[in-house]
N, C-alpha and C positions, 0 to 999 in steps of 0.2 A: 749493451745498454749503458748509455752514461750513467756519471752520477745522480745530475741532474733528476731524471728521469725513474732511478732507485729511487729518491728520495719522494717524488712525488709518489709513489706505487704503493711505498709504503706512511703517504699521508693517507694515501686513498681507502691502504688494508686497514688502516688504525679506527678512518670514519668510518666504516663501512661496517665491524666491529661495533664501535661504538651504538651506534644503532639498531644494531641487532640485539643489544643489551638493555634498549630502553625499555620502562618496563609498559607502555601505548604501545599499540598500533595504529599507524594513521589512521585518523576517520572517513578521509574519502578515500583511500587507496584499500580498506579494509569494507567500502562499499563498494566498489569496482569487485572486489573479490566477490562479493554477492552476485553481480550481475554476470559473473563467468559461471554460478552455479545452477543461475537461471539459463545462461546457454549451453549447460550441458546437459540439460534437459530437452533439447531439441536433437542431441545427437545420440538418445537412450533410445535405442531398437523397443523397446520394452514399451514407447507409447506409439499410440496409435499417429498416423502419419500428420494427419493437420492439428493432432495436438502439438507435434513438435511445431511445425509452423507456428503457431500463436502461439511457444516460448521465442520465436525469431523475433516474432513483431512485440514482446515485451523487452525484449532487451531493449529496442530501438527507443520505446515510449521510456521506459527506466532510463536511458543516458540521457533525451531531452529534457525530464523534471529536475536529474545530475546537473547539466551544465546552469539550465535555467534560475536554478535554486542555490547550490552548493558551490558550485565554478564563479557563478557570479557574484557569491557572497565575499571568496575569496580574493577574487577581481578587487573588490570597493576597501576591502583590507587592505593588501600592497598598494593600494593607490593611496590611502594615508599614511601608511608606515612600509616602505620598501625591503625592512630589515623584520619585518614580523615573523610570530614564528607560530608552526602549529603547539598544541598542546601534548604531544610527542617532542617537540624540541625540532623539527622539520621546520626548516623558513619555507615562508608560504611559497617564494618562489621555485624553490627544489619540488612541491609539492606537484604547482605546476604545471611543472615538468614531465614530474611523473605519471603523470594524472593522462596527459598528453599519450606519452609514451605506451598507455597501458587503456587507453583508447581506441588507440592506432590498430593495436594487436589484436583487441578485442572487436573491431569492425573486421578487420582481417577475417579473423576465425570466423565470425557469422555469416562474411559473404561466402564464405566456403560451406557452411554446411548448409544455404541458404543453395547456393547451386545443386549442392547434393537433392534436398529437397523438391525442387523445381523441376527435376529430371524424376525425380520416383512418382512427383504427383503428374508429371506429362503420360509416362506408363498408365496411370489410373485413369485417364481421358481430362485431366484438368491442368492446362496448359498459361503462364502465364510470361508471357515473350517479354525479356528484360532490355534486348539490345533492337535496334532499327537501322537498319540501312539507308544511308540516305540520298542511295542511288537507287535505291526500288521506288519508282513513279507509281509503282500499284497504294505503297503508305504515304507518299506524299498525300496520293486524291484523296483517299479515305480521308486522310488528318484534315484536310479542306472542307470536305464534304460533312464530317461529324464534331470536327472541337469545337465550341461553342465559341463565340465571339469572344476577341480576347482584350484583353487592356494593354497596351502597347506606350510605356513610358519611356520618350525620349530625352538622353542627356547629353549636350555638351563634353560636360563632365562630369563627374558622379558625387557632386556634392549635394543632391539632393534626393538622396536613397533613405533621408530617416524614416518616412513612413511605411516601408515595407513591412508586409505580416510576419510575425515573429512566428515558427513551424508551418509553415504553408512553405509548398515547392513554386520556384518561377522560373523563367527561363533567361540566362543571359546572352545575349548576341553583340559580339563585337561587327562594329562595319566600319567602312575609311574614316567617315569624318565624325562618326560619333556612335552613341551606345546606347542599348536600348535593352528593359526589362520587359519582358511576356509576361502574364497571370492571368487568370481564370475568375471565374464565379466564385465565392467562397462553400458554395457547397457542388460545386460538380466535383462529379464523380472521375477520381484517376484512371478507374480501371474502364478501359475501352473495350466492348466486345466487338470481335471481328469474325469472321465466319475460319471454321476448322480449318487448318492445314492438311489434316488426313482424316482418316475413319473413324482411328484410334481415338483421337482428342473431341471429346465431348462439348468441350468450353474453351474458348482459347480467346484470352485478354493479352492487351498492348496497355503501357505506361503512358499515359498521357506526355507526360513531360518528355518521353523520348521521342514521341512521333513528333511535339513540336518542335527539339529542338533540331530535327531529323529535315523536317520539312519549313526552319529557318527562310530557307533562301525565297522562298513564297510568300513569306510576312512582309517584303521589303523586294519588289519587284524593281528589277531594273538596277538593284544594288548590288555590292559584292559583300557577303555575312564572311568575314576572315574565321569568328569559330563563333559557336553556340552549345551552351552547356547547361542542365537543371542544375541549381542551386536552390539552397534553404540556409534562414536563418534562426539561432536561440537570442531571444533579448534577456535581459536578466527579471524575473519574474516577480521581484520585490514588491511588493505594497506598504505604503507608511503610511500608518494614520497618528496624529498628532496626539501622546496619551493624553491630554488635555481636552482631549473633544468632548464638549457634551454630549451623554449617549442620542437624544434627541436629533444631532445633528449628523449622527454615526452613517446612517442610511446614504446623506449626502454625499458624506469625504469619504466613504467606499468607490460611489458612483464613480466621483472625479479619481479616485486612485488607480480604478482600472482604466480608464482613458490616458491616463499619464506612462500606462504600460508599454502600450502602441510604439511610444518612442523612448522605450529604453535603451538603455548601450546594449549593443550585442554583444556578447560573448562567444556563440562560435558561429563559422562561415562552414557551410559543409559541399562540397562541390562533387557531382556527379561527372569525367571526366578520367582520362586518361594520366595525365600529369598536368600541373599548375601552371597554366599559362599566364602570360601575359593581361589577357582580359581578365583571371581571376584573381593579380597580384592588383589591376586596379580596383577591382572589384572590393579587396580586403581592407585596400587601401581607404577606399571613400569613406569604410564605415568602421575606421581609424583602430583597425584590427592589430594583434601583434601579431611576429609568422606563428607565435604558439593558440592562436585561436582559430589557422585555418585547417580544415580538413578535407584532405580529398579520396575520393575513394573511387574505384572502378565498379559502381554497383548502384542501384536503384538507394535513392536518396527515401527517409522516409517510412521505415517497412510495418509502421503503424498500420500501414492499407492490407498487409497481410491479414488481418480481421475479417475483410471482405473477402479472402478464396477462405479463411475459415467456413464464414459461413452461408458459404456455396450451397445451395439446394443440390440433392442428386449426390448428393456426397458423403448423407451420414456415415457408412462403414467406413468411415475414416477419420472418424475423433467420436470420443465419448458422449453417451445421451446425456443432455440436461437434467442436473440432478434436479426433482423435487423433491426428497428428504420425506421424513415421517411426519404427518399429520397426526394434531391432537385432535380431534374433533369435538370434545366434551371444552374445549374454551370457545367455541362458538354461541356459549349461552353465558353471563355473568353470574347470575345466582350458580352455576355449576364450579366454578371458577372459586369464590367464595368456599363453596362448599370442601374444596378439595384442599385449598391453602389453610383450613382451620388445622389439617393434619399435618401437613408437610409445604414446604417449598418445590417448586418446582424450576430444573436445570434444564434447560433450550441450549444446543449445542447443533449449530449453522455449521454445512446447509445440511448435517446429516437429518437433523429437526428441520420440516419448512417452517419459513420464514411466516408463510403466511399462518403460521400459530398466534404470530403477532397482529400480523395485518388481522384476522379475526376477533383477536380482543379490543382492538379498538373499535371496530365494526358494532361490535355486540355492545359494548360500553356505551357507543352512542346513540343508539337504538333503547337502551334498557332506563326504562322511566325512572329509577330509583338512582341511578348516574348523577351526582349533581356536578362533577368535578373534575377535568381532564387536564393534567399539565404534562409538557414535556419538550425535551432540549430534540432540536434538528441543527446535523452538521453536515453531511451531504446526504440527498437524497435526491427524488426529481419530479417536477413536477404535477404529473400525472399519475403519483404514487397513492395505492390506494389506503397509507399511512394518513397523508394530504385530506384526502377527500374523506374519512372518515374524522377527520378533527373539526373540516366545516361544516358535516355533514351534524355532528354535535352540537357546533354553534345555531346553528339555524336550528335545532330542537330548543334554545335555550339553556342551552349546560353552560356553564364557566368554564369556557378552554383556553388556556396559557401555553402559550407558544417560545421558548425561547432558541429564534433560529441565528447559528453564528452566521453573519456576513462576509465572514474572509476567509470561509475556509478555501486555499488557495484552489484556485481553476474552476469550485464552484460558485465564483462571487456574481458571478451574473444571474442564476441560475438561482440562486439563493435570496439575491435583493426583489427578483421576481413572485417567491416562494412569500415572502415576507408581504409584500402587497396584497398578494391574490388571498392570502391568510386573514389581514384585516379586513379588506373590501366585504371578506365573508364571513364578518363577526369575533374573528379570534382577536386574543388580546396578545399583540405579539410584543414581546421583550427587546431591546433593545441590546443589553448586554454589556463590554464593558472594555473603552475602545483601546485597553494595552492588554486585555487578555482573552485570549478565546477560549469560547465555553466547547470543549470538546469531552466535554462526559456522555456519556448515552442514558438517558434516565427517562421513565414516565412514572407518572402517580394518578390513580381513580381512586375517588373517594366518594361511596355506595352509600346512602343513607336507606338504614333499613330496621326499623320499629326503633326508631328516634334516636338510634346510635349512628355515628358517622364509622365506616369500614373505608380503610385506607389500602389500597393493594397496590404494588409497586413492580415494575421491569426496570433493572440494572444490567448493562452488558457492558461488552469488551467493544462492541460493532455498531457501523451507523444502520439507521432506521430504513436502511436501503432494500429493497426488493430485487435488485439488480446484481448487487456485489454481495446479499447474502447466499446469490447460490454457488458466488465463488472463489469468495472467503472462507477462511474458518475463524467462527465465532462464539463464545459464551454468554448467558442471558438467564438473570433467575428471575421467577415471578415468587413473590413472598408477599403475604400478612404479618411479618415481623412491624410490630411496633413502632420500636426504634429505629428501624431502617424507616418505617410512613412519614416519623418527627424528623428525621433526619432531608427527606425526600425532599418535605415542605420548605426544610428550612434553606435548602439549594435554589430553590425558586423564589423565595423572598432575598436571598444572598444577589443574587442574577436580577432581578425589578429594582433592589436598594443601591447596588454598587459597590456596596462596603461586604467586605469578606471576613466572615466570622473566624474566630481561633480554634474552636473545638464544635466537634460532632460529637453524637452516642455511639454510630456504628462506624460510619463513612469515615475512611481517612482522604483528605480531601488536598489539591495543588490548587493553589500553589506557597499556601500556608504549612502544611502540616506533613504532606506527601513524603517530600526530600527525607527530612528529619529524622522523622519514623521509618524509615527502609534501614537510615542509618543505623538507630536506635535496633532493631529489630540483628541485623548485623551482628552488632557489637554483643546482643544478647547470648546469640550462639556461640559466641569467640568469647564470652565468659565462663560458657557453660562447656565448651570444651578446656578451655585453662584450668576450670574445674574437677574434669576428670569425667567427661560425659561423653563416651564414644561414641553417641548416639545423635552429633549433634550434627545438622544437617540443613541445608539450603538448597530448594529447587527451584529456577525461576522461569519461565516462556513468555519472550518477549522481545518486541520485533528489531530492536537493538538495545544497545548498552554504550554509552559515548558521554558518561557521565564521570569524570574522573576523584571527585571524591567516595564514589560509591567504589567505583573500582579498588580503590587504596583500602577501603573498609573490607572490600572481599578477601585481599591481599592478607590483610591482617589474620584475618578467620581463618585461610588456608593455611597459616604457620601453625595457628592453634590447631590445627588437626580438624575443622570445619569441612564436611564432605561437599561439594559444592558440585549440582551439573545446573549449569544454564543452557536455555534453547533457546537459541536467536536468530532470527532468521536473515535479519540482512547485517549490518554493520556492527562492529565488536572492537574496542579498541583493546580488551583484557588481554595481555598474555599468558595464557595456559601453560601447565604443565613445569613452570619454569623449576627447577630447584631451590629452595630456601626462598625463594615467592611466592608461586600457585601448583606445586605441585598437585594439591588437593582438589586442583580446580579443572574441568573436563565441560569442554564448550561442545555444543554440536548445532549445525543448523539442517533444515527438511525443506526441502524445495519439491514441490509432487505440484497433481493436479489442481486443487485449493493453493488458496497463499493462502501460509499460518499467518495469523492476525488477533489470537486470540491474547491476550495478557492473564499468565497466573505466575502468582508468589508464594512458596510455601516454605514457611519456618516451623523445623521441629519443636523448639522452645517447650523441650522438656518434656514431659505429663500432656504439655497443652498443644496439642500441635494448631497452628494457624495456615487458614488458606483462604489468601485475598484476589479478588480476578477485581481487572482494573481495564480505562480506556488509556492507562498512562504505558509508555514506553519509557527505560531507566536513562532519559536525557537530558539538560538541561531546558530544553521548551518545555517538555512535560513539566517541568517541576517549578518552574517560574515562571513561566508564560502564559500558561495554559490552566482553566477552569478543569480538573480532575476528579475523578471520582478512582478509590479501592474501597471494595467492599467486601467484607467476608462473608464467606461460608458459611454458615450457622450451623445448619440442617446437618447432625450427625451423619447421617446414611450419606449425602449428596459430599459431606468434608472426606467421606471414607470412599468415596465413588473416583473423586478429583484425583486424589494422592493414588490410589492402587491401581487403578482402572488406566485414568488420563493422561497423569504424568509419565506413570510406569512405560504404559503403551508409545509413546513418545521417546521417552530414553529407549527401547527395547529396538527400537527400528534398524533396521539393519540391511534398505533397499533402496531407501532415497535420503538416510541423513548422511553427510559429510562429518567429521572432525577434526575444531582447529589445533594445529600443531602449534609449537613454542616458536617455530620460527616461520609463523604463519600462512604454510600451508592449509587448506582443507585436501583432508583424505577423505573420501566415501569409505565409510564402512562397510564392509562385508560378513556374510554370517561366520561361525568358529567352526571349527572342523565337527561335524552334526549336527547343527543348530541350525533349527529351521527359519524360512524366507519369515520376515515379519516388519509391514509395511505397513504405519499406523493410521493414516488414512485409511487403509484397508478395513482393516480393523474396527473402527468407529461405522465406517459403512454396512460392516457386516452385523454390529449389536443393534444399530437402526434397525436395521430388514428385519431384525429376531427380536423388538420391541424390548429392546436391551435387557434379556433375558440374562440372569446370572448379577445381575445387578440391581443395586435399589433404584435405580429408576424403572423398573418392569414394570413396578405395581401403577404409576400413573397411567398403563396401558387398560390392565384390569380394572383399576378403580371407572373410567369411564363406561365399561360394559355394565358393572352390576351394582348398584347402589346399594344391595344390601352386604356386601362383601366390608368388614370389618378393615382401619388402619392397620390393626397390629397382626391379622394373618393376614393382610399384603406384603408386609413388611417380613412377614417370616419366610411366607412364599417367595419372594425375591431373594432371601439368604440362602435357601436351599437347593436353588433351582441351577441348569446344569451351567460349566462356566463354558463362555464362547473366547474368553483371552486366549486361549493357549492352542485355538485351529489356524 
């Protein structure tokens, strides 16, 4: 090896080094790592078989909202400054690069265990044929005979491809003198049934996209198709609204800003195909791609549509029942409701708790004559939800209901500007909100008038108001009569009508005033209380990332001071763990299982006083500046001593489905210790549901609904003493 050649080796060992010393981890290459742990959940024996399929088709959904959102945020970066750099010290272009590189691999591995899959469910009778011959005349007629009429755009030359749908599959066909785009209906169906190949197979689908580009040469009779290929595009998914908009006009420049989507730049080309041909180099070209935004893959483009052999009829023994979780049934009356929060607060913990404990209190709120008052924040949800229809169902009784629905929350803006109409048309007074920050708290307030007192009763969660993603999330949710949380509640919904953002709360620590500060504050508490001499001083956090870098530096700090520190996060982490004379003190883990963790808690020992905050905020900078937040604490003795030993404990203890990040970021799955039994905390939570969280203070809201005459404080004893379910 020449000189030369030493000297670069040893530029390259010194960067390569250097890097590895910083004290970030990339923020997209450390979400990539998420999304390898959601694929390695498709290749764990241990779930049932079309569970692993629907972690296939999450990956797929997880790297289009990547490239859509994050790729292309990066994109409009180097495009004003070519020398930028990430907040690691990464130039965005290395990033890239990278990003590329670990893409590539990552499609890779899923088409593989995606074929794996395909063959175990063909044995099962559910067979889904990924490739097409396109010398079988038998798929030709079929494809003629059943694909719906198709849109056939002709080009010259391809400069006029901007309005193609951005995630929708088409078909590209090259022929002599010009080129032509195939597409469908926007809601026909990909999956094609055709009749069984053998006995064995039950159900047996073909890919739309393969039979037509299979059966090309029929679209275009009497021509020569040189090649034909499924392709798909990501546009970059940004929405800008002018902070200057008046809220009045907000409804509008939503409207226009998802139209303006339609024709955004692309960011990646993804081509179904053997190798990059010709047609797809012009292809990349027209829609002035670089080679690092094209991708090709020998594999069904799309695997979103895996959703559909999920949930295949005839198939149950092969993915888990639909949870419905434990029902309260004593909140399907208000005065009951009432009558139990004079004692205690009550903890909703989705979907092991159903959702529809929610869905009923608003039910019965609006039915209960003594009701005068319903407000509450919607981020996603849908329109047919029976949240919805209980809030009009209020208005049209004559209640005061205030609605504050966000408009932008991304992918839901159509869905939501619709929600917002059908809302007022039926009496509610819908909020407007506040056009440079989104209201992503989860809150409602009723307020019961009853012997000429007004009763304020409140639901704070971590989760949207969704019936859909509560059965497959995990989420936290208290109902309280605390006071100061009712003044607090109010004063969120007059903060949201007025526009202007107040500086302080009584309970609620609130973003994107106060949030940031206070985490910091709270930090810095424990890193005095260990410089102190407080070996008890401690930080526990769950939360769906951490890509905050002043809070990181403050963790940093607390880890020297001897601050015991475990964070759970579930997707992106830029902390480096473990390091010596940095974060030794510091011990990250994330759980990837059946539910996505989505729940937010904080917990500081802070001495004598322990605190424990559950929040809608993730430790980022949108959360913290962007974004309308809500953290709220634990009050309720029993339910702050339920969180920390019961929640968090179960969490850190798992030893089946968490991973842990290494210093030189790795994730290791953990495994149990030589005796230590299996302990999977979604398990776990499912198992105190079914046993009406016996051994815990939440037992007693089981009993309390059965006997009215049964006293608070022997519910309360009776749940102290009763047997414990942690440790089976």
């Amino acid at each position: 090896m020449g000189p030369t050649n030493s000297k670069a080796s040893a530029a390259s060992a010194a960067k390569a080094q250097k890097i590895a010393l910083r004290p970030f981890f990339n923020r997209e290459l450390s979400w990539l790592a998420f999304n390898d742990r959601v694929l390695e959940e498709s290749q764990d024996p241990t779930n049932l078989l079309l569970e692993r399929l629907k972690f296939v088709a999450i990956v797929s959904s997880n790297l289009d909202e990547f490239f859509s959102i994050r790729v292309a945020g990066l994109e409009r970066k180097i495009k004003r400054n070519p020398q930028a750099r990430e907040e690691d010290g990464l130039k965005i272009s290395d990033t890239l690069y990278q990003i590329r590189e670990w893409a590539l691999a990552q499609k890779a591995k899923q088409g593989l265990v995606l074929r794996e899959l395909l063959t175990l469910l063909m044995e099962q009778g559910l067979y889904l044929q990924t490739q097409v011959n396109p010398l079988d005349s038998s798929y030709t007629e079929f494809a003629l005979n059943n694909l719906p009429l198709l849109k056939i755009q002709d080009f010259k030359t391809l400069e006029n491809l901007g309005a193609l749908a951005s995630g929708r599959i088409h078909v590209f066909a090259r022929l002599k003198d010009r080129f032509s785009v195939l597409s469908w209906p926007e809601n026909f169906d990909r999956l094609i049934r055709v009749p069984s190949v053998t006995n064995q197979v039950k159900t047996h689908y073909l890919l739309a996209e393969k039979l037509m580009a299979a059966a090309a040469d029929h679209y275009f009779p009497n021509e020569t198709v040189l090649e034909a290929f499924p392709f798909k595009i990501i546009r970059d998914a940004e929405v800008s609204i002018d902070p200057n908009t008046d809220p009045e006009e907000l409804l509008t420049n939503v409207e226009e800003a998802i139209r303006t989507r339609a024709r955004q730049p692309v960011v990646r080309l993804e081509i179904d195909a053997p190798h990059i041909s010709d047609g797809a180099l012009l292809l990349a070209n027209s829609l002035k791609l670089k080679p690092r935004s094209i991708y090709r893959y020998d594999a069904p483009l799309d695997l979103k549509i895996l959703w559909r052999l999920y949930g295949q009829e005839g198939f149950d023994h092969l993915r888990f029942p639909i949870s419905e979780g434990k029902k309260l049934g004593s909140l399907q009356r208000v005065p009951d409701l009432v009558k139990i929060l004079r004692g205690q607060d009550i903890l909703l913990h989705h979907p092991y708790d159903s959702f529809e404990t929610v869905e009923q209190l608003l039910k019965a709120a609006a039915n209960d004559a003594k009701v005068t008052t319903i407000r509450q924040t919607l981020y996603r949800t849908h329109l047919s939800s029976p949240i919805v229809d209980a809030l009009k169902e209020a208005a049209a009784k004559g209640k005061r209901v205030t609605v504050a629905v966000e408009l932008r929350a991304r992918f839901d803006e159509i869905n939501n500007i619709q929600m917002a109409k059908d809302l007022r048309m039926a009496g509610v007074k819908v909020l407007r909100g506040f056009p440079d920050k989104k209201i992503h708290c989860k809150l409602t307030q009723i307020l019961r008038k009853e012997e000429g007192e007004i009763t304020s009763f409140v639901h704070v969660g971590t989760g949207n108001y969704n019936p859909n993603t509560a059965k497959l999330y995990t989420d936290l949710g208290v109902l309280t009569a605390d006071k100061s949380i009712g003044r607090d509640a109010e004063k969120v919904f007059k903060v949201i009508e007025s526009g202007r953002l107040p500086r302080t709360f009584e309970s609620f620590v609130t973003a994107p005033v106060q949030l940031h500060k206070k985490l910091l504050n709270w930090i810095r508490g424990e890193t005095k209380n260990a410089e102190a001499g407080d070996k008890n001083a401690r930080i526990i956090a769950k939360i769906n990332a951490i890509v905050d870098g002043k809070l990181v530096e403050a963790l940093y700090e607390a880890s020297k001071a001897g601050v015991k520190i475990d964070l759970i996060v579930r997707g992106a982490c830029i902390l480096r763990p473990g390091v010596p004379g940095l974060s030794e003190n510091i011990r990250v883990i994330s759980i990837v299982d059946r539910y996505l963790e989505h729940s937010r808690i904080y917990f500081f020992q802070n001495g004598k006083y322990p605190q424990v905050y559950l929040s809608s905020a993730d430790w980022m900078p949108r959360n913290f500046h962007n974004r309308l937040e809500i953290a709220f604490p634990v009050n309720d003795g029993d339910l702050k001593k339920y969180m920390r030993e019961t929640v968090l404990e179960t969490y850190l203890r798992d030893n089946q489905k968490a991973r842990q990040l290494m210093p030189d970021g790795n994730w290791i799955r953990i495994q149990p210790a030589l005796g230590e039994a299996p302990h999977r905390a979604q398990h776990v939570f499912e198992r105190l549901a079914h046993n009406n969280y016996k051994g815990t203070p939440l037992f007693s809201r089981y009993i309390f609904q059965t006997d009215e005459n049964i006293s608070m404080e022997s519910l309360k004893g009776e749940a102290k003493n009763a047997g414990k379910i942690l440790s089976q």
